[in-house]
N, C-alpha and C positions, 0 to 999 in steps of 0.2 A: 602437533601433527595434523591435526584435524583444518587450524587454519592452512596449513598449509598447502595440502589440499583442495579448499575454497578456492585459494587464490588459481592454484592450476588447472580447476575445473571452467573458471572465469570466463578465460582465452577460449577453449573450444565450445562453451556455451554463447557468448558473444559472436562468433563464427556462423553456427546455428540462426540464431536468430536473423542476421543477414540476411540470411540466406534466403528464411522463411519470411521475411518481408522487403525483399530487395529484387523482385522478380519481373515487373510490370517493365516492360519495355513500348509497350504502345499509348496514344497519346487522347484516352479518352474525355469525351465533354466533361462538365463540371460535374453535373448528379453522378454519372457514371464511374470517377475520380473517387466521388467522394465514400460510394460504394467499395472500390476497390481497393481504394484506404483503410475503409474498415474492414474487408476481409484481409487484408496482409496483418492488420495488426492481430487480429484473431488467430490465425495462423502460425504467428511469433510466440503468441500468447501459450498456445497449444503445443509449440515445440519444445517450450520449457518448461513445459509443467503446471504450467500458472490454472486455476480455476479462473473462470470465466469472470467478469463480474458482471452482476445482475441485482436490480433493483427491487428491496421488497417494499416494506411497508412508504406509506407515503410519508413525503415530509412539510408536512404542510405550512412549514413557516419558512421554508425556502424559496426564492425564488425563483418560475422555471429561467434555463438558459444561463444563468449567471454563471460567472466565472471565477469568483470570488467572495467573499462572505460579505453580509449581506450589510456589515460594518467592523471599522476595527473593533477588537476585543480578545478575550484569550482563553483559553481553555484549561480553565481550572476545576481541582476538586473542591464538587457540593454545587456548579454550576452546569446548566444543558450547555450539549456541547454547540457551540457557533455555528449557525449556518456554511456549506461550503459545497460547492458544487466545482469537481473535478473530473477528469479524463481518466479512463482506464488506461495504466501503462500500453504506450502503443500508439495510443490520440484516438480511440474511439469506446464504447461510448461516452458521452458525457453521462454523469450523474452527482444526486445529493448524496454526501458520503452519510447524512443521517438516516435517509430512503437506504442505502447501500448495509445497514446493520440489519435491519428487516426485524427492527423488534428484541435483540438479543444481543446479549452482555459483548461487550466484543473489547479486544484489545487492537487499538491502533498502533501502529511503529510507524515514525517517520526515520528515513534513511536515504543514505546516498552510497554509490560504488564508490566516490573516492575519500569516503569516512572511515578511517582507518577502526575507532570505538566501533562504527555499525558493523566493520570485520567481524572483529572481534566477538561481537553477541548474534552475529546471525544463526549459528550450530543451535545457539540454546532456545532462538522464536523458533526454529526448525523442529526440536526437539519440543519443547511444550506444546505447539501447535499441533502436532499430532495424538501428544497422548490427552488433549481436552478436548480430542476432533466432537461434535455434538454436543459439547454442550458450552462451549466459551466459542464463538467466533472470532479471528483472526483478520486484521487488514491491515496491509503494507502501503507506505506512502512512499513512494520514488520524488528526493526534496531537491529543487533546484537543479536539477540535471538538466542538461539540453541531448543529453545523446540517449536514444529509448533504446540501443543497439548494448550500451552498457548495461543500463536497467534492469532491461530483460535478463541480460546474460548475471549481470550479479544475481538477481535472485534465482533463477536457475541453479547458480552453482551453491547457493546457500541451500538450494532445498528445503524452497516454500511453496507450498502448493498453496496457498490461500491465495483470494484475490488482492493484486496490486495496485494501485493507483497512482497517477505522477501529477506532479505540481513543480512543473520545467521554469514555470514565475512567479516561483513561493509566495501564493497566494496566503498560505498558512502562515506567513510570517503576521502579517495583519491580524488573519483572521481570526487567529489562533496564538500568538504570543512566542510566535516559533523563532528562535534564535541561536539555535547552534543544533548539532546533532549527535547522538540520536534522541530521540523523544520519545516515550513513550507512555501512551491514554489508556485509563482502565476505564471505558464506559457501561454503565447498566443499562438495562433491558428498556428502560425509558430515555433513555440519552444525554444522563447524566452523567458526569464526568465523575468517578470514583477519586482516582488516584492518577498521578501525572509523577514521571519520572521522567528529570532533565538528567538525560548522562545513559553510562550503559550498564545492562544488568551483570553480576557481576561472576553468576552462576545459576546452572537453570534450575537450579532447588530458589533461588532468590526468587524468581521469575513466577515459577510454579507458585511457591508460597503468597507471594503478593495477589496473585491472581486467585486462587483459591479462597482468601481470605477477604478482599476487597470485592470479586465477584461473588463470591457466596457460592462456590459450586463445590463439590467435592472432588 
């Protein structure tokens, strides 16, 4: 019942988002462009729910500007996670997704709208996400999509308020060993990769437990 729902909420969250970054009709210089870019997609961002994203602690083995990690490799458990510097769903801003944890245990999901598994597990990041608000942080990776109209509106309608990130040139394929979807990184407070689960979770007691357990929080 629930997914089904998802799916319905999709369409008029997709709609939304349009809306809130489809507005610009005049034909500003490039600085002024590139300005108004990043306020539309802020705006997108904000119409569905999305927490902002912001940069904490630094990452000092990344490199600034890049666009991809900093060599192949993969993100495994008992190793730091791979350098990678991505775009907030929307195309602005850029950032280091290891600056983007800010020091705390976080759980990554990489996903896509037309991944029928990331359907299916979105209710349960939705629902964990919330009840470990403060003390496990949550970050969504939007994988291979070229339409941020989707993006947006899927997780909208999944009901993730955490912040999202997209990777429309699966950078993460390289950078990070990413080959099918969904995926999802349990990283510690130092940027250690806990635990990596290929496939989807199967129940949010699964999710919970792994997370509780592997992050060490109650």
């Amino acid at each position: 019942m629930r997914r089904r729902g998802l799916n319905a909420r999709l369409a008029g969250a997709v709609a939304i988002c349009w809306l809130a970054g489809g507005c610009t009709t005049s034909s500003p210089g490039a600085a002024e462009s590139a300005g108004a870019g990043a306020a539309d997609a802020s705006a997108a961002r904000a119409s569905a729910g999305l927490a902002s994203c912001t940069t904490g602690a630094s990452d000092r083995s990344s490199a600034t500007g890049a666009t991809s990690g900093t060599r192949s490799g993969r993100a495994v458990a008992g190793s730091p996670l791979p350098a990678l510097t991505l775009a907030c769903i929307g195309g602005a801003p850029q950032m280091p997704v290891r600056a983007a944890l800010a020091g705390k245990p976080h759980v990554i999901n990489l996903w896509a709208s037309w991944c029928r598994p990331c359907r299916a597990e979105a209710p349960m990041m939705a629902t964990v996400s919330r009840e470990l608000d403060g003390k496990v942080g949550f970050l969504g990776i939007d994988y291979g999509e070229q339409s941020t109209d989707d993006g947006i509106g899927f997780a909208a309608a999944a009901g993730w308020g955490y912040p999202q990130l997209q990777d429309p040139d699966a950078a993460t394929k390289s950078a990070w060993g990413i080959t099918g979807l969904p995926v999802t990184l349990l990283v510690g407070a130092d940027g250690t990769v806990v635990r990596r689960l290929d496939g989807a979770w199967t129940s949010p007691d699964q999710l919970r437990r792994a997370v509780r357990e592997s992050l060490e929080v109650s």
